[in-house]
C-alpha positions as CSV (number, residue, x, y, z in Angstrom):
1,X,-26.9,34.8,-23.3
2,X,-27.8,33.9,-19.2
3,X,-29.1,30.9,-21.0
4,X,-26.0,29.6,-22.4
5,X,-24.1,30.1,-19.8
6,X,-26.3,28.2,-17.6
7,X,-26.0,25.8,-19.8
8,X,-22.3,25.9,-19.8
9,X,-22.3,25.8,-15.9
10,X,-24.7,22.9,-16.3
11,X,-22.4,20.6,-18.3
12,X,-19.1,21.7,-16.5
13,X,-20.7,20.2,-13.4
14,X,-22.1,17.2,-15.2
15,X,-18.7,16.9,-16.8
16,X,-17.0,17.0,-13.2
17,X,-19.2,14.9,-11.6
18,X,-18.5,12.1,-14.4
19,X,-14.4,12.5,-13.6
20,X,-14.6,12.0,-10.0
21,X,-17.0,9.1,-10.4
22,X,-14.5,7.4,-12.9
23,X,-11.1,8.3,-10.8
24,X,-13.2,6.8,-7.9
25,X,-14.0,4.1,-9.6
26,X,-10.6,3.7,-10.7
27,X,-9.1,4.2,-7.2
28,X,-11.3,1.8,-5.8
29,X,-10.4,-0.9,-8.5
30,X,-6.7,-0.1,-7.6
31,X,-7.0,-0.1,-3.6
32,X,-9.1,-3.4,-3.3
33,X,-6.3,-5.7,-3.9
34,X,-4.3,-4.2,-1.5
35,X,-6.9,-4.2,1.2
36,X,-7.9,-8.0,0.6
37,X,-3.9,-8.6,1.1
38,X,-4.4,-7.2,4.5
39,X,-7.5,-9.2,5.8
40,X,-6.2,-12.1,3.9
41,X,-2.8,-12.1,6.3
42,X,-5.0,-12.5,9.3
43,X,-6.9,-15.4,8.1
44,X,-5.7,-18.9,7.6
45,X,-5.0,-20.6,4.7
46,X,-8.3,-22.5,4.4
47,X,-9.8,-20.1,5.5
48,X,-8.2,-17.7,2.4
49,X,-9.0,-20.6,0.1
50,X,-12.9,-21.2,1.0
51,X,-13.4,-17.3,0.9
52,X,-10.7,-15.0,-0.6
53,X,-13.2,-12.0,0.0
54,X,-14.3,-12.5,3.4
55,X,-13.9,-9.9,5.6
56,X,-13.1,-12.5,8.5
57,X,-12.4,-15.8,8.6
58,X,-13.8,-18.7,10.6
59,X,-11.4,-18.5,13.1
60,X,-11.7,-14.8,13.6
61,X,-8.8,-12.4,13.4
62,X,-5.4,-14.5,14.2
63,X,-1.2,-13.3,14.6
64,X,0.2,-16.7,14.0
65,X,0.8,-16.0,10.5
66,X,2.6,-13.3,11.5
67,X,4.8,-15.2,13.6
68,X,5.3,-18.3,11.6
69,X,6.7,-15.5,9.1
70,X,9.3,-14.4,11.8
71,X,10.7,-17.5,12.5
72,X,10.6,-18.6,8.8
73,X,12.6,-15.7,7.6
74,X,14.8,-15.7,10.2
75,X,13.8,-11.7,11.0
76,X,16.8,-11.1,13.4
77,X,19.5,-11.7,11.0
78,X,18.0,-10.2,8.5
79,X,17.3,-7.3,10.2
80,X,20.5,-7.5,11.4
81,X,22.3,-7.6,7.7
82,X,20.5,-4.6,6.4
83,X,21.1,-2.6,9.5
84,X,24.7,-3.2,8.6
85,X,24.1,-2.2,5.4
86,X,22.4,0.9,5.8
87,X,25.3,2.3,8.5
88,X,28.0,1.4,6.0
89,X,26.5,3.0,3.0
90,X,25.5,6.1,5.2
91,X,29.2,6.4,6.6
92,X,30.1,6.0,2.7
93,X,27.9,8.3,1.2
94,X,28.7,11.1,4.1
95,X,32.4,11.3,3.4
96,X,32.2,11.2,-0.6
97,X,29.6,14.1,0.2
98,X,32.0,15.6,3.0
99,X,35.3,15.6,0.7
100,X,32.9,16.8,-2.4
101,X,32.2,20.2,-1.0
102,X,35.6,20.2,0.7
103,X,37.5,20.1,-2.2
């Protein structure tokens, strides 16, 4: 009877040692993509394009990406436009809540 229980014990652990290797496994495979978007933004394009999965690129670690981006997208107004947008729907959402429990 100690036997099989050992045993039991035995393949429970074997058995949750094999799920948390494959969710790892599976995390890992699901994470990596987003991480190489992150080192990728601070390399330059050649740079990307010689070596996708370089850690660093030949010119280091640069920001100019980041601020071609800005100016590109025109971050101000944008910024701007859904500022607006959040404030309006706020003030609109408060008062249909406001005049729901009101009533």
């Amino acid at each position: 009877m100690m036997d099989e229980n050992k045993k039991a014990a035995q393949k429970k652990k074997v058995s949750h040692f094999i799920t948390i290797a494959v969710l790892v496994i599976l995390f890992l495979a699901f994470i990596f993509p987003f991480i190489m978007v992150i080192f990728n933004a601070f390399k330059t394009k050649g740079d990307i394009t010689a070596d996708p999965l370089a850690l660093v690129g030949s010119h280091g670690f640069i920001l100019t990406n980041f601020t071609d981006a800005m100016k590109k997208m025109n971050f101000a107004t944008s910024f701007t436009n859904s500022l607006i947008r959040i404030l309006s729907n706020s003030d609109i959402n408060s008062s249909v809540i406001f005049t729901t429990f009101t009533i």
